[in-house]
N, C-alpha and C positions, 0 to 999 in steps of 0.2 A: 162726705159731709157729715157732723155729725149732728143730728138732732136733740139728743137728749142728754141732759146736765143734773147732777145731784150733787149734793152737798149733804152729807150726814153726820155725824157724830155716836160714840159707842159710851158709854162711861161706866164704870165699875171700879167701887169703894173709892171716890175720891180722886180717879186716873182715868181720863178722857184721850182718844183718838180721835181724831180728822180723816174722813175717807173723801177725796177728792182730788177726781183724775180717771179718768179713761169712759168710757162710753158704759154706764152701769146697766148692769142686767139682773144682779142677785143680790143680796145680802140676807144671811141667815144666821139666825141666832142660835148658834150651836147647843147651848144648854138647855132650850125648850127641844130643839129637834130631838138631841140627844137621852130625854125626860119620857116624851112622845114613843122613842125608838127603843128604849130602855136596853141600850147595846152594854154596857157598863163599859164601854170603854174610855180611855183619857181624850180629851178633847180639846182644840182651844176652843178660847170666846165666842169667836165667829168668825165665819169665809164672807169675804168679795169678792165676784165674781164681775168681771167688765171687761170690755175688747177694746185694744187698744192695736192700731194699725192691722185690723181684720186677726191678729189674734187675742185669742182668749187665755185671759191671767185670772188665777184664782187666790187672795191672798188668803192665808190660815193665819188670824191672829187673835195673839193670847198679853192678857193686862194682868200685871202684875204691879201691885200698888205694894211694894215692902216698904218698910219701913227706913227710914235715916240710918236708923242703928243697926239695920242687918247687916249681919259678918257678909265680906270679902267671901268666904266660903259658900254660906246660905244662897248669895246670890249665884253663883258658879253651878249649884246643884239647883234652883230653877232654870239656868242657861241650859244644863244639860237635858236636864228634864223636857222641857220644850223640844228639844235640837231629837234626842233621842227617841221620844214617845210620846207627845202631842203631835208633832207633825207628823208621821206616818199612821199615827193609829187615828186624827182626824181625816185625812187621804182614804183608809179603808173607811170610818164611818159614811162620809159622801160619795164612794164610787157609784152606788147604785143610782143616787138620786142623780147625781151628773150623768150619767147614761138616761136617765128620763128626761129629763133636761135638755139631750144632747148636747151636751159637751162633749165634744171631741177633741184631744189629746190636750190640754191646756197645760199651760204654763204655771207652776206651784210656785208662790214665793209665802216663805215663813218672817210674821213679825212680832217680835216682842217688843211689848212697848213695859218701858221702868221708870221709874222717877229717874231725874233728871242726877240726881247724887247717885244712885246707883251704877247710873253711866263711869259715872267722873272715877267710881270705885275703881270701873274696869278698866280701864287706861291709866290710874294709878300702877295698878298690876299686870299689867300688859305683857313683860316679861314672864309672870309666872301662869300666866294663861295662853300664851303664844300658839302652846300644840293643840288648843280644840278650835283655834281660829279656823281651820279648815273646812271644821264640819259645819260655818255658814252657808256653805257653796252659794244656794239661791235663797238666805237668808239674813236677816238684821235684827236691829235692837234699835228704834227709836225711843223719845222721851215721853211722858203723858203731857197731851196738849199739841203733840204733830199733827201732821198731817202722815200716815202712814208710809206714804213711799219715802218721809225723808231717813233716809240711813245715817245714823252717829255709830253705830259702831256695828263691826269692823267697818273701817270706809274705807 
């Protein structure tokens, strides 16, 4: 049964996320913990952390409001940027806290959220982006104003 229901919201420069879904236990605002912790290292925006069918999902996500006019390119190097170095180097920033915490062994999913033309860029170019499709595995790219689990690209 579940008892407890949340509904939040995250916004930064003009690009808003929806966190709503699974049984909530945490959310933390990475850039004050990360301020606090003074680790220097790359981070996203913020984890949720909530249990869904007795396991525990932790999502790492990062809001990126670019602009209309950013290059095809620009956006490809925040894709990888996230994919290659916010998500594992926020993974090392919380291991310890998720061991106080107990959290044990959770479930990581990575989300970027982009304006919604940013999307549309990448499925324009879908062919010339095809070989780092892989390295979603247990990640996506929603639009500003989702709800975080919904996945627009890769689906």
């Amino acid at each position: 049964m579940k008892l407890h229901k949340m509904k939040a919201e995250y916004e930064e420069n003009d690009c808003k996320v929806i966190v709503d879904r699974g049984e909530p236990y945490l959310i933390i605002n990475l850039e004050k913990f990360s301020a606090l912790n003074s680790s220097g290292l790359s981070h996203c925006d913020f984890i949720y952390i909530s249990y869904e069918d007795g396991k525990c999902k932790v999502l790492l996500v990062e809001l990126k409001n670019v602009s209309h006019t950013t290059s095809f390119r620009n956006i490809l190097s925040e894709i990888n940027d996230f994919l290659d170095n916010k998500i594992p180097q926020t993974k090392t920033l919380i291991g310890c806290l998720l061991n106080v915490l107990r959290v044990r062994n959770p479930n990581y999913f990575g989300v970027l959220v982009l304006p919604k033309g940013a999307i549309d860029k990448l499925w324009e170019n879908y062919a010339s982006i095809v070989r780092i499709v892989h390295k979603f595995r247990d990640s996506w790219i929603t639009s500003c104003g989702n709800n975080v689990w919904r996945k627009e690209f890769p689906q």
